[in-house]
N, CA, C and O of each residue as an XYZ file, in Angstrom:
304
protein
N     -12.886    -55.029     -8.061
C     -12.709    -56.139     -8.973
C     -11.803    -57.161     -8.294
O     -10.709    -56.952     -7.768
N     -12.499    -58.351     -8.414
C     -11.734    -59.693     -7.553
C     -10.355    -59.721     -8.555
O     -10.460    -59.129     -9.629
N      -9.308    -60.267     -8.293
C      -8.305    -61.144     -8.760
C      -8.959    -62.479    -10.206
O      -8.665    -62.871    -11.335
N      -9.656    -62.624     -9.453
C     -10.542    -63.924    -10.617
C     -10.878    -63.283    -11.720
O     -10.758    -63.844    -12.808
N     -11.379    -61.935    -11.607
C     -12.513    -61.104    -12.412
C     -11.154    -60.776    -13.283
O     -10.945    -61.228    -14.409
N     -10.331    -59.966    -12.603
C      -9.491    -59.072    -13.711
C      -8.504    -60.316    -14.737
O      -7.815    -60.030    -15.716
N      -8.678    -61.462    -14.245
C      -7.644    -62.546    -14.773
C      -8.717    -62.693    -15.934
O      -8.283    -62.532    -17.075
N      -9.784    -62.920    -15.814
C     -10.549    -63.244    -16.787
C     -11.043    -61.884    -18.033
O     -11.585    -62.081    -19.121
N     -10.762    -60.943    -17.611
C     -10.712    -59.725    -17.997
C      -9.863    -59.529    -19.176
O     -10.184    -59.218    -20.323
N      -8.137    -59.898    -18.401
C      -7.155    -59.667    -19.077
C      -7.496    -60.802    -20.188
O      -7.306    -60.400    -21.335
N      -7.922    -62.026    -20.090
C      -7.928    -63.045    -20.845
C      -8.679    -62.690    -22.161
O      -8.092    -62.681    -23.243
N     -10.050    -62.388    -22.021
C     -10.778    -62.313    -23.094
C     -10.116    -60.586    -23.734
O     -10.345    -60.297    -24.908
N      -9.440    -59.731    -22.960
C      -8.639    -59.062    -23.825
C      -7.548    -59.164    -24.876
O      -7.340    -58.449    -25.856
N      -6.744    -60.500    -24.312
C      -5.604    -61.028    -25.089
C      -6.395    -61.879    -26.373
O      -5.884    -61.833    -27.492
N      -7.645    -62.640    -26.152
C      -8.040    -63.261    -27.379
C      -8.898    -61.782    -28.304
O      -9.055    -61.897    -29.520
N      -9.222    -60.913    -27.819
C     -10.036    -59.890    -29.062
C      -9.172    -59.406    -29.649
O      -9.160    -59.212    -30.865
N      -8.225    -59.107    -28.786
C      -7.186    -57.729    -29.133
C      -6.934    -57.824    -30.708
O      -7.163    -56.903    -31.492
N      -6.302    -59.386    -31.135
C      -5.640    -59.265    -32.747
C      -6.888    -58.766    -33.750
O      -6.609    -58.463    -34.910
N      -8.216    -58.692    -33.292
C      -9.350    -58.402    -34.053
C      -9.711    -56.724    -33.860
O     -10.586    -56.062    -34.419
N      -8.833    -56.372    -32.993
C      -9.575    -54.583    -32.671
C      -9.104    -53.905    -33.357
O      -9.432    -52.756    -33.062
N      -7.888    -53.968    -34.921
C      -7.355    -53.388    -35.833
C      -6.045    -52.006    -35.025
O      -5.750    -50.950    -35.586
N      -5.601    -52.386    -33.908
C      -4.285    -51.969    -33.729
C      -3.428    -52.222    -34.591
O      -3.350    -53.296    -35.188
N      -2.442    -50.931    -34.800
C      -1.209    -51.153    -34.976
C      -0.397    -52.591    -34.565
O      -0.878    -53.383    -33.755
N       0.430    -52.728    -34.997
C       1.198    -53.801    -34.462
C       2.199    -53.693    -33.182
O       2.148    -54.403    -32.178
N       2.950    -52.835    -33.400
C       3.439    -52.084    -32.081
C       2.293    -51.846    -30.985
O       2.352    -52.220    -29.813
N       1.296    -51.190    -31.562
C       0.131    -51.216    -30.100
C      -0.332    -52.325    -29.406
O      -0.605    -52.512    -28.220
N      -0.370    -53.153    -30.586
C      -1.324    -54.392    -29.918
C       0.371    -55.160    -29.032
O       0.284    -55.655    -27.909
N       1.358    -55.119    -29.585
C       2.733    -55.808    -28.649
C       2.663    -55.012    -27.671
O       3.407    -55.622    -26.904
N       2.273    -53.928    -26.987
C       2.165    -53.315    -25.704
C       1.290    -54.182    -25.220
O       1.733    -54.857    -24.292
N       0.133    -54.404    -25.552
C      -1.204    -54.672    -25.041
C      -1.053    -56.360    -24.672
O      -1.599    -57.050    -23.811
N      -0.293    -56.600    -25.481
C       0.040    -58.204    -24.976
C       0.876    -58.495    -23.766
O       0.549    -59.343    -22.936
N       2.253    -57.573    -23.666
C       3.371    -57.851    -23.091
C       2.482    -57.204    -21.575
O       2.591    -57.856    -20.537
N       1.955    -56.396    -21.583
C       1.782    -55.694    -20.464
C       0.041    -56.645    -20.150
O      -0.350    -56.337    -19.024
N      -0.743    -57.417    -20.705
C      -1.344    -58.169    -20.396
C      -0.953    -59.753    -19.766
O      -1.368    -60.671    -19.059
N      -0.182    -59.435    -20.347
C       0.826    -61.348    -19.801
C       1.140    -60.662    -18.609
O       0.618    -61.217    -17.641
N       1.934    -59.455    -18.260
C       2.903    -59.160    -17.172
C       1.661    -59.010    -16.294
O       1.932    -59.053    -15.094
N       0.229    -58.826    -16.617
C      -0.741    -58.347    -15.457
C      -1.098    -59.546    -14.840
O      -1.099    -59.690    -13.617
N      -1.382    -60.360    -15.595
C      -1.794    -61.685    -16.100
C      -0.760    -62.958    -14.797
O      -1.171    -63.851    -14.057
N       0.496    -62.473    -15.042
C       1.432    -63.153    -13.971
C       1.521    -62.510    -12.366
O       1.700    -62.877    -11.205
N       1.302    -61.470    -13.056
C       1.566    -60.804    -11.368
C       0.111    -61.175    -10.740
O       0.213    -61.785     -9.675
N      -1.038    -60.969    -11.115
C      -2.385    -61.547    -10.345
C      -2.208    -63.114     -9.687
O      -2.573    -63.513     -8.581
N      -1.552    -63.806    -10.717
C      -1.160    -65.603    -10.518
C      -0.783    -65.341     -9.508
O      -1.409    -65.720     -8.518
N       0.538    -64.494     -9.374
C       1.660    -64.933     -8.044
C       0.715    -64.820     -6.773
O       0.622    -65.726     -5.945
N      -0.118    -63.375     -6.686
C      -0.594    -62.794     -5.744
C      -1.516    -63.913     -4.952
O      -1.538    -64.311     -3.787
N      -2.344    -64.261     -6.270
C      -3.340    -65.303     -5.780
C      -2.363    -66.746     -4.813
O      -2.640    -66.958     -3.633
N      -1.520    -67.391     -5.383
C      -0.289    -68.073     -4.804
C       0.014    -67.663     -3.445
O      -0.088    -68.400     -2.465
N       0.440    -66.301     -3.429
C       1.098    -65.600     -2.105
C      -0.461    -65.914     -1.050
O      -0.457    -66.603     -0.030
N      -1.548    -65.286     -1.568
C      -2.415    -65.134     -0.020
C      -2.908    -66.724      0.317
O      -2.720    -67.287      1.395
N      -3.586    -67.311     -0.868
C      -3.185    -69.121     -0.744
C      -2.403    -69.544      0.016
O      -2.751    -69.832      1.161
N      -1.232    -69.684     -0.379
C      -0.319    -69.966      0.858
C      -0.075    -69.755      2.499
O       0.236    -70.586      3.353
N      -0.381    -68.085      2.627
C      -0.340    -67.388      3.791
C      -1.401    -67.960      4.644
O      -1.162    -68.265      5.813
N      -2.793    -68.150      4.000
C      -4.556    -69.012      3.986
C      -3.968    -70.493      4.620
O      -4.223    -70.846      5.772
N      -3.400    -71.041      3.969
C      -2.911    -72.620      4.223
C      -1.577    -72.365      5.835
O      -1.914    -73.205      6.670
N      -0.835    -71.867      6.160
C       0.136    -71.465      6.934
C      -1.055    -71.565      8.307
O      -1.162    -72.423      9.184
N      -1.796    -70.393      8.067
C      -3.253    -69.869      9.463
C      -3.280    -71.505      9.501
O      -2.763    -72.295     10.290
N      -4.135    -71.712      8.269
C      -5.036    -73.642      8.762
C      -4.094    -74.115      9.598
O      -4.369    -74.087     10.797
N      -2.715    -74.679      9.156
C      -1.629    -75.421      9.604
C      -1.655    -74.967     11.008
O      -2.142    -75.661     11.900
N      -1.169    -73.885     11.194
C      -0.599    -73.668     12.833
C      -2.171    -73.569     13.520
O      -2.113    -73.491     14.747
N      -3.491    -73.558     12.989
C      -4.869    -73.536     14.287
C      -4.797    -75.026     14.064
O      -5.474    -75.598     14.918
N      -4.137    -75.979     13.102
C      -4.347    -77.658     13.021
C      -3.181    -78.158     14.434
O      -3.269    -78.889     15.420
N      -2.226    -77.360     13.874
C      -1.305    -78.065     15.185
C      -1.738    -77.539     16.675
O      -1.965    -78.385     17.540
N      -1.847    -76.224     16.959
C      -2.444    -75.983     18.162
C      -3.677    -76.847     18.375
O      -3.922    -76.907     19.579
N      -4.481    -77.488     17.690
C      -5.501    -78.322     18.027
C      -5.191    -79.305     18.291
O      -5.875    -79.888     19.131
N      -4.028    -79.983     17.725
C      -3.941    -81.139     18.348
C      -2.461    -80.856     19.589
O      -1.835    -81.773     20.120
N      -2.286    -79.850     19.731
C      -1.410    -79.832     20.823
C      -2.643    -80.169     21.769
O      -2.714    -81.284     22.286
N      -3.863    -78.952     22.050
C      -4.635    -79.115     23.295
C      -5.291    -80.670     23.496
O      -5.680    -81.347     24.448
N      -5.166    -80.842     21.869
C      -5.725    -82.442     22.768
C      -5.228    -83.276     23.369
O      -5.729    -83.969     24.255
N      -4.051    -83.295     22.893
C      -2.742    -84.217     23.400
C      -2.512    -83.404     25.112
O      -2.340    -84.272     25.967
N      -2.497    -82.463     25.484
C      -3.096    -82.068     26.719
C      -4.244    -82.359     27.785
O      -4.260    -82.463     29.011
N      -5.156    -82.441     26.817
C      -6.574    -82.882     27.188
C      -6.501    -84.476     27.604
O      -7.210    -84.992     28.468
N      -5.662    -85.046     26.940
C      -5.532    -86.830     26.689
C      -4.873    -86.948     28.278
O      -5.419    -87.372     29.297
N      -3.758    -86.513     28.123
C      -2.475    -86.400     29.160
C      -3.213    -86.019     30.273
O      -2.809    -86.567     31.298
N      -4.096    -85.318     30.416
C      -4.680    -84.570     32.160
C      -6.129    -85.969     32.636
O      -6.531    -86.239     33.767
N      -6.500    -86.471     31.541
C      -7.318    -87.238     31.805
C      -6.994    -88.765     32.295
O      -7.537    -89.414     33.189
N      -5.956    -89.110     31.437
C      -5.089    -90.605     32.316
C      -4.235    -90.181     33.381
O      -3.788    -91.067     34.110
N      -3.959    -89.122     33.584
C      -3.248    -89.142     35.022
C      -4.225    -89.191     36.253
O      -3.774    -89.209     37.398
């Protein structure tokens, strides 16, 4: 199960839940520990995003290092 999948998972769980005739105490588990799943997937998705964007950045600058190499060997 993707990150996308279980976010959407947890979601349409948090809107049925007040309709599945839990306890009240049950269904406040089912919320608190759906929000907490709910945030921790966010961050994760954030964390490898970022790490994803970092790779691009440093193969963007090594690309234009070699060109600026490439430039430099050709006017001399």
């Amino acid at each position: 199960m993707t990150k996308n999948t279980a976010v959407i998972f947890l979601g349409v769980l948090v809107a049925v839940l007040p309709a599945l005739g839990f306890p009240s105490w049950i269904r406040t588990i089912f919320f608190v520990l759906s929000g907490l799943s709910i945030a921790v997937l966010a961050y994760l998705s954030s964390v490898v995003y970022c790490s994803n964007c970092e790779k691009l950045i440093e193969e963007a600058d090594r690309a234009l290092d070699e060109q600026e190499v490439d430039q430099n060997t050709t006017t001399i």
